[in-house]
ROMIFI-893072 format. One record per residue (C-alpha): chain; y, x, z; residue in three letters. Coordinates in pm, whole numbers, plus 50000, padded with zeros to 5 digits. Example, Ala and Ser with C-alpha at 12.3 -4.5 7.8 and 13.67 -1.06 7.14 Angstrom:
ROMIFI-893072
<rec 'A', <49550, 51230, 50780>, 'ALA'> <rec 'A', <49894, 51367, 50714>, 'SER'> 
//
This chain:
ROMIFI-893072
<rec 'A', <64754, 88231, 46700>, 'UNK'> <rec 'A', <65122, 88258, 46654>, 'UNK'> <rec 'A', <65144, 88605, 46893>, 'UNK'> <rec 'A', <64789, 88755, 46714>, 'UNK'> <rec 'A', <65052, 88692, 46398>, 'UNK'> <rec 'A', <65321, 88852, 46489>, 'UNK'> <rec 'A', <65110, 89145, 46645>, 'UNK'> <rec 'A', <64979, 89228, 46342>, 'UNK'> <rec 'A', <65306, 89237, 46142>, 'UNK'> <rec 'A', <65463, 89471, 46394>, 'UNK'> <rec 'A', <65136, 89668, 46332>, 'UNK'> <rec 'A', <65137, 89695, 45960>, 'UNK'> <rec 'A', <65534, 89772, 46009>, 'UNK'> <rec 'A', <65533, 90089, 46210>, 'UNK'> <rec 'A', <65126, 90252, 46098>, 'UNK'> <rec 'A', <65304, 90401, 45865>, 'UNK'> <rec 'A', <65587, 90496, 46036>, 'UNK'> <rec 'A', <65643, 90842, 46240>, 'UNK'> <rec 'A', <65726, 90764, 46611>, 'UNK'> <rec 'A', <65870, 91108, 46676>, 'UNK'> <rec 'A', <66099, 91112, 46355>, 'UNK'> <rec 'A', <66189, 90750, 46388>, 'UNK'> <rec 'A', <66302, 90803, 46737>, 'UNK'> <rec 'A', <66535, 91114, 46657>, 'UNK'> <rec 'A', <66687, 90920, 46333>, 'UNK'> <rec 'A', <66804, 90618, 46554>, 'UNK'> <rec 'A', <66926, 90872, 46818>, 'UNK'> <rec 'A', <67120, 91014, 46522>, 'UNK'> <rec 'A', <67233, 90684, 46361>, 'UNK'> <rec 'A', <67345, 90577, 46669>, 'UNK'> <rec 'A', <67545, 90872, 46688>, 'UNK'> <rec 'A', <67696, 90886, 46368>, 'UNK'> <rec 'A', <67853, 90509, 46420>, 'UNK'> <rec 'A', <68031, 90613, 46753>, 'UNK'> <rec 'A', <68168, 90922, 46530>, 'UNK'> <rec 'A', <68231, 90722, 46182>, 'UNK'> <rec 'A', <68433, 90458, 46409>, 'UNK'> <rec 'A', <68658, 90697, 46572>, 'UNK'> <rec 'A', <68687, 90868, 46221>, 'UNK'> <rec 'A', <68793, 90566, 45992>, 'UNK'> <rec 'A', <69072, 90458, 46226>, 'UNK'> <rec 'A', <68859, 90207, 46461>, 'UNK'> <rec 'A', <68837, 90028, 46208>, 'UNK'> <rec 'A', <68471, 89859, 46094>, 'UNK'> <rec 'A', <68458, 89861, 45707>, 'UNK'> <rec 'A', <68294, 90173, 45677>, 'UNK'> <rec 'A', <68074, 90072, 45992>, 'UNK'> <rec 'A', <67952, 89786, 45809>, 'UNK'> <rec 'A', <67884, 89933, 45458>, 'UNK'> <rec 'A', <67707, 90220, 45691>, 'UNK'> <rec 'A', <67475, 89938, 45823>, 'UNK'> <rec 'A', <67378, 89807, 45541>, 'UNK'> <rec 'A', <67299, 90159, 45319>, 'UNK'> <rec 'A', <67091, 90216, 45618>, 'UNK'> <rec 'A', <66922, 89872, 45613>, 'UNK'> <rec 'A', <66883, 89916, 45231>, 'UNK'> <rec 'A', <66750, 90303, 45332>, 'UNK'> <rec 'A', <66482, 90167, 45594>, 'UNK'> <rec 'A', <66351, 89944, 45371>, 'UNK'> <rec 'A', <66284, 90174, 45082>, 'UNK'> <rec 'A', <66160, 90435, 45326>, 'UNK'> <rec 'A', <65929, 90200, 45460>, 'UNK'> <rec 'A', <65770, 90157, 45126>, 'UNK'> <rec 'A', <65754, 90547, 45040>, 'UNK'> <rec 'A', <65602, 90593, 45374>, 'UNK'> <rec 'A', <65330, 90294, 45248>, 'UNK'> <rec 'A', <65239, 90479, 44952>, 'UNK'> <rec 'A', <64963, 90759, 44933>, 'UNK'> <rec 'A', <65085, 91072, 44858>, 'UNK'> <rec 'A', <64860, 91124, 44557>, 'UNK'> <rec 'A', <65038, 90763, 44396>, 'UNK'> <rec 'A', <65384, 90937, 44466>, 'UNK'> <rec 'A', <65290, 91274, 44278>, 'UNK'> <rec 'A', <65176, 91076, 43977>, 'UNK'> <rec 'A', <65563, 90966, 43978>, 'UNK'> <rec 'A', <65734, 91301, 43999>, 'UNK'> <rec 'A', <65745, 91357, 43613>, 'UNK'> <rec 'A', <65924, 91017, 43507>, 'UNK'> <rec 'A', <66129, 91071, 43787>, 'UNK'> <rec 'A', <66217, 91412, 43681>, 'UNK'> <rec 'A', <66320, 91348, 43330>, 'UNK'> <rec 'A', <66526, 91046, 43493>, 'UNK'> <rec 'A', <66720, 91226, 43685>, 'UNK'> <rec 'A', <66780, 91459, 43411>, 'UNK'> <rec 'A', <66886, 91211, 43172>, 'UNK'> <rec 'A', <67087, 91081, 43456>, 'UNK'> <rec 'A', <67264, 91428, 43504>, 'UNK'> <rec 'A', <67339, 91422, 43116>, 'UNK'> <rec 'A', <67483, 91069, 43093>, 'UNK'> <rec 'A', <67735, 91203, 43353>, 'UNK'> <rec 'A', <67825, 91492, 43115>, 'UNK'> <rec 'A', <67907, 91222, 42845>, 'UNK'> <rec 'A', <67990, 90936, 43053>, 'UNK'> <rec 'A', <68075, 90987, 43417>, 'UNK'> <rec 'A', <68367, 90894, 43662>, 'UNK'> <rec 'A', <68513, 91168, 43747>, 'UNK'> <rec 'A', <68701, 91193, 44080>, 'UNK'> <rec 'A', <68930, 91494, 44209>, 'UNK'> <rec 'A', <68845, 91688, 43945>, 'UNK'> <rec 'A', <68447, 91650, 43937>, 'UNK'> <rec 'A', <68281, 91480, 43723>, 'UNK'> <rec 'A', <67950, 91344, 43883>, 'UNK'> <rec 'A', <67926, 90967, 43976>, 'UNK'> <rec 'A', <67808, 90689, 43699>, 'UNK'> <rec 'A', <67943, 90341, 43702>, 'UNK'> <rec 'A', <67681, 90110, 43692>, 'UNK'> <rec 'A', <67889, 89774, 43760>, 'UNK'> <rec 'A', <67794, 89674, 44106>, 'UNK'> <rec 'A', <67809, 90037, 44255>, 'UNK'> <rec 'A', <67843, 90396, 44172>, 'UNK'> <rec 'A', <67555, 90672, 44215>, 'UNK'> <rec 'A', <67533, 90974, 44193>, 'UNK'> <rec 'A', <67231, 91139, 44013>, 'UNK'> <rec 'A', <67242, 91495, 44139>, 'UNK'> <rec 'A', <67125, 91355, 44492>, 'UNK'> <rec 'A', <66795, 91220, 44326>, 'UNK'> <rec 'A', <66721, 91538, 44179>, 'UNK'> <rec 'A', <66748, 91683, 44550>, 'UNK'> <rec 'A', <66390, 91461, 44577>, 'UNK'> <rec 'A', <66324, 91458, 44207>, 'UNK'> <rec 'A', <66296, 91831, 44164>, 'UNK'> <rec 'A', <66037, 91939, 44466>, 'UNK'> <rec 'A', <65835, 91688, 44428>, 'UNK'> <rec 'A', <65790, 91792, 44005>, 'UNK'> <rec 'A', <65702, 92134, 44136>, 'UNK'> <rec 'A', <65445, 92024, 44344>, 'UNK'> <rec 'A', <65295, 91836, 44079>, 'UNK'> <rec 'A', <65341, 92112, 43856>, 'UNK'> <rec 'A', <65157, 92362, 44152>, 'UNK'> <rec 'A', <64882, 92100, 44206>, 'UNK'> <rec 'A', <64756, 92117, 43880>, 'UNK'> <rec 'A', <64756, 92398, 43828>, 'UNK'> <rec 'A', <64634, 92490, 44195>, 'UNK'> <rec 'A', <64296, 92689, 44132>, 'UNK'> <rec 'A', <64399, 92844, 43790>, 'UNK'> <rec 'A', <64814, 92958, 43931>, 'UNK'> <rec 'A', <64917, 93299, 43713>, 'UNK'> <rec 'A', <65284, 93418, 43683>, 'UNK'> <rec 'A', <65391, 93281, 43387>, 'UNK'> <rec 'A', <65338, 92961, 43596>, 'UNK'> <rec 'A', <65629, 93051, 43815>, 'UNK'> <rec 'A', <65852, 93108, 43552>, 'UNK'> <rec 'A', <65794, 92761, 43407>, 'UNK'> <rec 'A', <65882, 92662, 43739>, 'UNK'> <rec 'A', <66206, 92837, 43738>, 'UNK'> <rec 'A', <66291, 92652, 43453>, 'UNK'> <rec 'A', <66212, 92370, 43559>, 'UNK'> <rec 'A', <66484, 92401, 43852>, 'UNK'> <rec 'A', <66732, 92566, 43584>, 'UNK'> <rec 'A', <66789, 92309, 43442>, 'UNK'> <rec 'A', <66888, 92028, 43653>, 'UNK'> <rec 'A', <67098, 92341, 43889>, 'UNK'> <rec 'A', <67313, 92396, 43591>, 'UNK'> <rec 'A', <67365, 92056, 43422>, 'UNK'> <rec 'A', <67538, 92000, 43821>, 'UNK'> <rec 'A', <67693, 92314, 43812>, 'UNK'> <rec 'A', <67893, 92239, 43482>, 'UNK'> <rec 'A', <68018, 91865, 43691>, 'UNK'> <rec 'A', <68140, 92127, 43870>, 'UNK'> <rec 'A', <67936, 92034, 44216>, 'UNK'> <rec 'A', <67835, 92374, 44351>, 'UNK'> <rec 'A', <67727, 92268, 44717>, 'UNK'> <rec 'A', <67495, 92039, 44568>, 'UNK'> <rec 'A', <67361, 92271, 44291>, 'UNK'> <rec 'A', <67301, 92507, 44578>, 'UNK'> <rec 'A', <67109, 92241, 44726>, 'UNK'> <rec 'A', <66900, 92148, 44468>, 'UNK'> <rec 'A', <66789, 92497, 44414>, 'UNK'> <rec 'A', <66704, 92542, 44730>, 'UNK'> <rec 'A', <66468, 92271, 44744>, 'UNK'> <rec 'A', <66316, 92405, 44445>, 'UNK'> <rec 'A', <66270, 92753, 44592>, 'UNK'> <rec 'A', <66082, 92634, 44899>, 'UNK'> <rec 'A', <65825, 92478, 44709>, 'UNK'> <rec 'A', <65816, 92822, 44510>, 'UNK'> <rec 'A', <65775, 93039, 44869>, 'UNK'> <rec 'A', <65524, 92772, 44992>, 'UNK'> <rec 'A', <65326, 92773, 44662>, 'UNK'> <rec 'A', <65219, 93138, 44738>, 'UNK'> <rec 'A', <65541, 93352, 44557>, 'UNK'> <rec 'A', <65547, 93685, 44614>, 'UNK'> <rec 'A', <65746, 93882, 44830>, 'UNK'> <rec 'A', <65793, 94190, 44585>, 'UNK'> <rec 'A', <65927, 93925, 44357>, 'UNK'> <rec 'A', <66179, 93752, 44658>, 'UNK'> <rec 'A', <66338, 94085, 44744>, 'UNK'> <rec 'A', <66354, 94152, 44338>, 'UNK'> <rec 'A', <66540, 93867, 44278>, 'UNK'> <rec 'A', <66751, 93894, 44555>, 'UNK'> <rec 'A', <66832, 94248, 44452>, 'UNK'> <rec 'A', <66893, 94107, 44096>, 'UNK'> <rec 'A', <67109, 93853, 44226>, 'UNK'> <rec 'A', <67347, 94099, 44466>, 'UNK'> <rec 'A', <67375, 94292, 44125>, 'UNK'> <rec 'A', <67474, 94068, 43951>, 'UNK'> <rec 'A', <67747, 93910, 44171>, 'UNK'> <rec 'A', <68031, 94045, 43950>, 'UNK'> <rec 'A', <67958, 93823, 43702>, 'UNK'> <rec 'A', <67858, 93506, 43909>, 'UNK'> <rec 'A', <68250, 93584, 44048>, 'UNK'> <rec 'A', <68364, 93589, 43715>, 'UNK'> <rec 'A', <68160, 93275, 43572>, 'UNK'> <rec 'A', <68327, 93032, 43900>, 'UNK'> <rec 'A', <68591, 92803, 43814>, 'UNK'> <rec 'A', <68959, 92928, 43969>, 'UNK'> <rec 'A', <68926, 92659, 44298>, 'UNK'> <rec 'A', <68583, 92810, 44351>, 'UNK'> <rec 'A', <68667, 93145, 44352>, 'UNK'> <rec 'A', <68995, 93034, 44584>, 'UNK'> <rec 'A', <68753, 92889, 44794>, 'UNK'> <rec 'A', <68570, 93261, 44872>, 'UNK'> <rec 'A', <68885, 93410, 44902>, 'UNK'> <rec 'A', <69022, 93128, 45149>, 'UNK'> <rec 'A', <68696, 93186, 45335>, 'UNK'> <rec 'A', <68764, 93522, 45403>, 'UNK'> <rec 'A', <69186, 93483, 45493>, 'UNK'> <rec 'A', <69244, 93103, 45515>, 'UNK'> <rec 'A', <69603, 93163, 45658>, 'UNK'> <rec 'A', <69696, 93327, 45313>, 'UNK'> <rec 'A', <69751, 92979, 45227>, 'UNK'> <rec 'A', <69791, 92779, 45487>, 'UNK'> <rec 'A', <69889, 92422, 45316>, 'UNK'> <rec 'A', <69667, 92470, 45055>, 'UNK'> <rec 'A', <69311, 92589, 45008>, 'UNK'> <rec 'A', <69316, 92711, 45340>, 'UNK'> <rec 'A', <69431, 92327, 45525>, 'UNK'> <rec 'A', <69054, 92210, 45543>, 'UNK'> <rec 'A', <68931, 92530, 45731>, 'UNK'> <rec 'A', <69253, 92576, 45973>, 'UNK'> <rec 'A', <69233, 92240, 46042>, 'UNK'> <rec 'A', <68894, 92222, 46096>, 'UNK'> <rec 'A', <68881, 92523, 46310>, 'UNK'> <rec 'A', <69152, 92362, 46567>, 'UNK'> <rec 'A', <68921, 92006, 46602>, 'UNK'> <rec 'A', <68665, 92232, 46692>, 'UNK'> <rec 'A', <68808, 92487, 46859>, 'UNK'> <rec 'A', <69015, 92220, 47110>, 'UNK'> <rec 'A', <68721, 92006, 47172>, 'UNK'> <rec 'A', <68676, 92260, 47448>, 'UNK'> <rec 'A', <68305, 92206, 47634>, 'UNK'> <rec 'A', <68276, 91867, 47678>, 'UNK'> <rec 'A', <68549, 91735, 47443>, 'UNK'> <rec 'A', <68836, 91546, 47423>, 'UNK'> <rec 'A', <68632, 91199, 47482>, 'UNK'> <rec 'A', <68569, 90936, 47246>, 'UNK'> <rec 'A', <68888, 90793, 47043>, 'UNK'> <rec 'A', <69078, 91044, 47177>, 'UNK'> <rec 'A', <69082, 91349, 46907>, 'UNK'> <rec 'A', <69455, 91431, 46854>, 'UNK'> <rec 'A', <69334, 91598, 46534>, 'UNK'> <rec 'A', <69179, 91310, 46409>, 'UNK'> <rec 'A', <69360, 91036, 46469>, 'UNK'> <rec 'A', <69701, 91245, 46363>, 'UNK'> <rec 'A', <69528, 91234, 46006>, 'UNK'> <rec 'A', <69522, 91654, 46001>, 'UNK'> <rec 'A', <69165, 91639, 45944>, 'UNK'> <rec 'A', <69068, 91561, 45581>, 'UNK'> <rec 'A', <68781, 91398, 45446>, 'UNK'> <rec 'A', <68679, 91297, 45797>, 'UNK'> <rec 'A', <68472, 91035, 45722>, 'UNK'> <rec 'A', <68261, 91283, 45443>, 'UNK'> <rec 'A', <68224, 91622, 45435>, 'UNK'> <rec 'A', <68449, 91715, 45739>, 'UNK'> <rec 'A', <68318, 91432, 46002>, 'UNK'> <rec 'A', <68110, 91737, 46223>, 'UNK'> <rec 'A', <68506, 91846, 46314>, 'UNK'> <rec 'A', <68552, 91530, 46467>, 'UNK'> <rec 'A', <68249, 91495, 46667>, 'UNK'> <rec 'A', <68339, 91854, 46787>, 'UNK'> <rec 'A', <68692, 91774, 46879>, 'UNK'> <rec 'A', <68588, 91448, 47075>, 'UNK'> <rec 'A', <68243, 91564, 47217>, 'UNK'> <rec 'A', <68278, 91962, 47230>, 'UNK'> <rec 'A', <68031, 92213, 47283>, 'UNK'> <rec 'A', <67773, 91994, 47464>, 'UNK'> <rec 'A', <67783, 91705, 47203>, 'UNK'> <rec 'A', <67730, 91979, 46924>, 'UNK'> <rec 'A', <67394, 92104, 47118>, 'UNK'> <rec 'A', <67304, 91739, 47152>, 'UNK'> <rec 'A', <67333, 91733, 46760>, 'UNK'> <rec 'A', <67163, 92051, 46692>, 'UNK'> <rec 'A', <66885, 91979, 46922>, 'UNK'> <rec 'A', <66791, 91652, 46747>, 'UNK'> <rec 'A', <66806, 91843, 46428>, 'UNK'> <rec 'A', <66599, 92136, 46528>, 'UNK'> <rec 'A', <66357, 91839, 46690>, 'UNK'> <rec 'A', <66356, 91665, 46312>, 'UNK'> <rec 'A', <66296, 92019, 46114>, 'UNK'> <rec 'A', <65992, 92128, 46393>, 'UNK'> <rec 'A', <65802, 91807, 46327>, 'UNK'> <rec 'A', <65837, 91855, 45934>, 'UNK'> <rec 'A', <65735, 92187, 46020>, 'UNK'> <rec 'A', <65413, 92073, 46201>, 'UNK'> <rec 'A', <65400, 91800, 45922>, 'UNK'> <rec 'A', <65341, 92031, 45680>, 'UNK'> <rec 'A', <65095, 92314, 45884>, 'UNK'> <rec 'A', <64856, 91981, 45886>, 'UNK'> <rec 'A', <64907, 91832, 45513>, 'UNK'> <rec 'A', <64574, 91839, 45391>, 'UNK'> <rec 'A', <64659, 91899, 45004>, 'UNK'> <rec 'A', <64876, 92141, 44820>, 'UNK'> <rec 'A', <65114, 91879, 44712>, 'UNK'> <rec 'A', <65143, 91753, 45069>, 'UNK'> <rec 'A', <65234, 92113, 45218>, 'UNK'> <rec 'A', <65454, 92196, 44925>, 'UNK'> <rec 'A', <65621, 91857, 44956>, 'UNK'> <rec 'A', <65689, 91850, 45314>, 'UNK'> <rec 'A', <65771, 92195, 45351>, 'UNK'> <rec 'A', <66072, 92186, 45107>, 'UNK'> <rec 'A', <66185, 91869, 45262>, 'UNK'> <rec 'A', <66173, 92020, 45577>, 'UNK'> <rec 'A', <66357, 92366, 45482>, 'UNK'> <rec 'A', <66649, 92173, 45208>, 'UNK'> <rec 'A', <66710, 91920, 45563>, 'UNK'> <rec 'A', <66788, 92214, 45706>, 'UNK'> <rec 'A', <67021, 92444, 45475>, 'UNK'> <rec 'A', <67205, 92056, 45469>, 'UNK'> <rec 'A', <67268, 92061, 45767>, 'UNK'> <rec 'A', <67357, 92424, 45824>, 'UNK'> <rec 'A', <67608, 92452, 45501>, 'UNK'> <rec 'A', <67795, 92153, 45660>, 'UNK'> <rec 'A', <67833, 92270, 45980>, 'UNK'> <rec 'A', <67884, 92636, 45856>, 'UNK'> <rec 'A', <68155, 92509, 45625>, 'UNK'> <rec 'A', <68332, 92347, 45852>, 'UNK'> <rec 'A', <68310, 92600, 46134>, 'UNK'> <rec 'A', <68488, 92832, 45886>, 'UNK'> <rec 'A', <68175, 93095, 45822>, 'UNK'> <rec 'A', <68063, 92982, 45486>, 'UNK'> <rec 'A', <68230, 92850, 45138>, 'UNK'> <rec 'A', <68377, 92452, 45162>, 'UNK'> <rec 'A', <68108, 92325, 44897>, 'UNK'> <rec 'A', <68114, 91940, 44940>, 'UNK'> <rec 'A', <67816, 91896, 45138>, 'UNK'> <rec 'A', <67754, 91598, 45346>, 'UNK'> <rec 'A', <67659, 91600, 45755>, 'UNK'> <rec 'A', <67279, 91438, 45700>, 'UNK'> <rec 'A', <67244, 91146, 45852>, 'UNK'> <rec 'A', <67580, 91148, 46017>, 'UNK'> <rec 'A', <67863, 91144, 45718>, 'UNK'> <rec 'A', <67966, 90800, 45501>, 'UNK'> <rec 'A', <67796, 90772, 45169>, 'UNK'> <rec 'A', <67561, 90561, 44994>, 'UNK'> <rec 'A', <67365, 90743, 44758>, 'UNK'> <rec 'A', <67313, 91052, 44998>, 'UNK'> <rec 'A', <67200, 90839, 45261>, 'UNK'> <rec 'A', <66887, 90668, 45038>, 'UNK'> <rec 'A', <66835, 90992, 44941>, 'UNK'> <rec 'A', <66766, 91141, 45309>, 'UNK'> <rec 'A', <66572, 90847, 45391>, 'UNK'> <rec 'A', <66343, 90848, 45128>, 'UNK'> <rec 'A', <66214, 91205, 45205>, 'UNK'> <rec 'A', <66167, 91144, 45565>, 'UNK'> <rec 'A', <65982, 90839, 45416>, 'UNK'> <rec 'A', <65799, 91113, 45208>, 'UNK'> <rec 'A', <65716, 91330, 45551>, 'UNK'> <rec 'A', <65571, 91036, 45683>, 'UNK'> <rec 'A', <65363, 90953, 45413>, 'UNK'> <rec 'A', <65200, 91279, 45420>, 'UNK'> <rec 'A', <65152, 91242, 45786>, 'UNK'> <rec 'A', <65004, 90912, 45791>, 'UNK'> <rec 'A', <64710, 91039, 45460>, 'UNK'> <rec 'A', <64594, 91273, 45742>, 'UNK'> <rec 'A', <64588, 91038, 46006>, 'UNK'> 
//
């Protein structure tokens, strides 16, 4: 009686659950505490607030997986205006931290609301797309534009352009899966390289120091260029198969900043080198193709819109952080999914693979 219990907990714990994804986050979690130990001095603080965001993150992925799809797109609207009354009490009332304005104190812990509007935002265009599914003209699309206006600038002014970027993103994948022209991709992409003389002129100073350090970083070496050059060296002397565990003279000579945050992909590079990095990538590509197949067999709009532009914003994550810290794109603040220290970020990747897997399990 006692076994026929516990068999049928087990059961009602993983139907929900995706085998495939489940096995390539532990893979991945495992991972990231053999890198965040090495990174926060071998010291296990951060390795125990890491456990427990991730216990907190199971749990409420669990219950997002539970839920029907159609229950979580009835949800998308509140949630929406949430997060964008979140995103204006931290215009009026945030912490603000090295210059950026985007946490709220909320006595036991801090959050930051421009990570729910990463979820918040596709999933109030898909709503918006499903209703309107057999009766879609144009000026539906540019409601939707405003709709991801608005929340992409309100982060913008924190300043916080890496996750801005992000945020639109998302909301432009549900736009390309929901059937947008490409006449009017290449237009606005024409539109937008015309206009880049006055996006350059509309960044703040460190943004547009940023660019330019992109471009030279050893114009100022001990500046705005120290993250990249830095960076670049971790990787650079991880060689092919690294410098081994605990043994990353960049890291544990403190030249690498932020190594626990945005910069912790330098680290794994110096310590596991090339091969490590294809390890990583590998289990990332493995994680976007199965949100890829996720979404070729969602059997409603909101499903394929959904998945899709979880799928596609996992991977521009992933990308800008690695890109950023290889030295080829912008440094824009953006976490290594699944891999970096944070709180907030972390609940936030969990609960859209919990959304993947609910639209895998309604077809199932």
């Amino acid at each position: 009686m006692q076994a026929s219990l516990v068999k049928r907990l087990w059961y009602l714990i993983k139907e929900p659950l995706d085998g495939w994804l489940m096995l390539l986050l532990g893979l991945i979690f495992v991972l990231s505490l053999f890198v965040l130990y090495s990174a926060s001095d071998q010291t296990f603080q951060k390795i125990d607030n890491k456990l427990v965001y991730t216990v907190l993150s199971l749990v409420v992925m669990w219950l997002v997986a539970s839920t029907r799809p159609h229950t979580l797109m009835n949800f998308a609207p509140p949630i929406y205006a949430l997060g964008l009354l979140l995103l204006l009490a931290v215009h009026f009332a945030g912490v603000t931290v090295n210059g950026s304005t985007r946490w709220l104190e909320l006595g036991v812990t801090r959050i930051q609301p421009s990570e729910i509007m990463k979820i918040a935002l596709p999933m109030m265009l898909a709503w918006f797309f499903q209703r309107f599914e057999l009766s879609l003209r144009w000026w539906h699309y540019l409601i939707a534009c405003a709709l991801i206006a608005a929340p992409g600038l309100l982060v913008l002014k924190q300043p916080d352009l890496g996750t801005a970027t992000l945020i639109m993103a998302a909301g432009f994948f549900v736009l390309f899966f929901a059937g947008l022209s490409w006449k009017v991709i290449l237009a606005g992409l024409v539109a937008f390289s015309a206009s880049l003389p006055i996006v350059w002129n509309m960044l703040h100073d460190y943004q547009r120091k940023r660019v330019l350090t992109l471009i030279d970083p050893m114009q100022d070496p001990l500046g705005d260029g120290y993250h990249i050059i830095q960076s670049m060296i971790a990787i650079g002397s991880g060689g092919p198969w690294g410098k081994g565990w605990l043994n990353g003279t960049q890291t544990h000579l403190d030249y690498i900043p932020e190594r626990t945050t945005d910069f912790i992909f330098a680290v794994y590079s110096e310590e596991f080198g090339l091969v490590g990095n294809i390890v990583l990538v590998l289990l990332y590509l493995l994680i976007i193709s199965r949100g890829l197949v996720i979404t070729a067999r969602a059997p409603t709009l909101y499903g394929r819109l959904m998945a899709g532009a979880l799928t596609l914003s996992f991977f521009v994550y992933a990308f800008v952080n690695m890109g950023m810290v290889a030295g080829i794109l912008p440094v824009v603040g953006v976490p290594l999914p699944f891999v970096s220290y944070g709180g907030t970020a972390t609940v936030t990747l969990f609960i859209g693979m919990g959304m993947l897997m609910s639209i895998a399990h309604q077809r199932r």
